[in-house]
N, C-alpha and C positions, 0 to 999 in steps of 0.2 A: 586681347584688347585691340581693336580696329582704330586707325589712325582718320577716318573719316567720321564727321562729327556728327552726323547723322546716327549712325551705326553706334555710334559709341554712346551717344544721348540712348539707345532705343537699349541696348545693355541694361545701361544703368537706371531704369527704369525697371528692366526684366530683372535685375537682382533684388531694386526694392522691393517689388512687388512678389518676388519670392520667398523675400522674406517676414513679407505680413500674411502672404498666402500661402502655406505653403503647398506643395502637392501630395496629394491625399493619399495615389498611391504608390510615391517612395515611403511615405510614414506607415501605410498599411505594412508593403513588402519589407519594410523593416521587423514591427510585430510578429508576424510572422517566421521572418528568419529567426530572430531570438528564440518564439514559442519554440522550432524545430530544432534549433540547438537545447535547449532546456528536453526537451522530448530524449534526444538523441541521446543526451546524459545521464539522462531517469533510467533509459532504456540500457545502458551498458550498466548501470548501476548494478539493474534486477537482474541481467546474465551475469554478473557477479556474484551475488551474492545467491544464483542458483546454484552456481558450480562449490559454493562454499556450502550449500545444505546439502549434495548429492556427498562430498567427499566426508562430511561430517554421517549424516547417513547408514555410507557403506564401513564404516569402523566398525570393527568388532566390539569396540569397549562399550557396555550396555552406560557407563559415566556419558559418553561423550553420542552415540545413536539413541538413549534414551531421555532426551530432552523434549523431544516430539511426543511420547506419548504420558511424558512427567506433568506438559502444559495442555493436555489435553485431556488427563485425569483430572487436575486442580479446574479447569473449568468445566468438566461434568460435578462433582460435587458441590462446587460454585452454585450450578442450577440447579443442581437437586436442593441445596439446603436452602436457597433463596426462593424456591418453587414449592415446595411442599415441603421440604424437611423445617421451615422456619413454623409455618401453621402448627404443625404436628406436632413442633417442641413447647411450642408457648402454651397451645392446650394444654398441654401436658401438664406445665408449669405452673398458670393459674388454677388447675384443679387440686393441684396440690399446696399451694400458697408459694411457691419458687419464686423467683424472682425473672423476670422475660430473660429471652434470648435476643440482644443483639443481630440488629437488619444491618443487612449491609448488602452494597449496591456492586449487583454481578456483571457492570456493564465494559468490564478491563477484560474479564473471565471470557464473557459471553463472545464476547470479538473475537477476540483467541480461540474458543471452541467452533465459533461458524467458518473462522477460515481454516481449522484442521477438519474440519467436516467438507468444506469445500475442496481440500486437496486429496481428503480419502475419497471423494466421488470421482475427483478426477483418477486418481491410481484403480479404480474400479473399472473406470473405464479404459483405459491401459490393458488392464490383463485379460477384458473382455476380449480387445484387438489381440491380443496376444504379445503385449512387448516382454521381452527379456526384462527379469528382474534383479539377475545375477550380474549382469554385467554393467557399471553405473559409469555415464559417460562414453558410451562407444554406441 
């Protein structure tokens, strides 16, 4: 605070006025910083929890490596039965006076099977490059 009154009038002026306007961008480069800290944290999150699929993974116990291909059988029969196996039963059913088959929505299944299908494209193309598959984490 400046002891000449001038200067000090022309302040207090520049604060009110800072504070009905404010500047657009310290408000942006604040957005931003939060977006990049929120980014920053997502991001150690997923190298967390890759290091936690590689170590679950490379286990011998088909209980604890075969979860990956437990969730990725239940969403192939998911699609089969809500894809054709649903048609094919109810035919069936009303030709014989049965009573329907229960529809039920593959859309939990279907997620789950596109991103195991997305991750086997990815390990396709791994061993295409030729990465080591024995050795997990190095």
């Amino acid at each position: 605070m400046s002891l000449d009154p001038f200067t000090a009038g022309f302040d207090l002026v520049k604060t009110g006025l800072d504070k009905f306007f404010p500047d657009a961008n310290l408000e942006t480069k604040g957005k931003l910083d939060a977006a990049a800290s929120a980014i920053a944290n997502e991001y150690a999150l997923t190298l967390g929890q890759i290091k936690i699929n590689e170590v679950e993974a490379a286990n011998p116990s088909w209980f604890v490596a075969g979860a990956r291909p437990a969730a990725m059988w239940v969403g192939v029969l998911t699609l089969l039965y809500s894809g054709l196996g649903i048609s094919l039963l109810n035919w069936a059913a009303m030709a014989s006076g049965l009573p329907l088959f229960p529809i039920i929505d593959p859309t939990a299944a279907n997620n789950i099977l596109m991103g195991l299908l997305g991750l086997g494209a990815a390990r396709t193309a791994e061993k295409i490059k030729g990465v080591e598959t024995k050795k997990v984490g190095r």
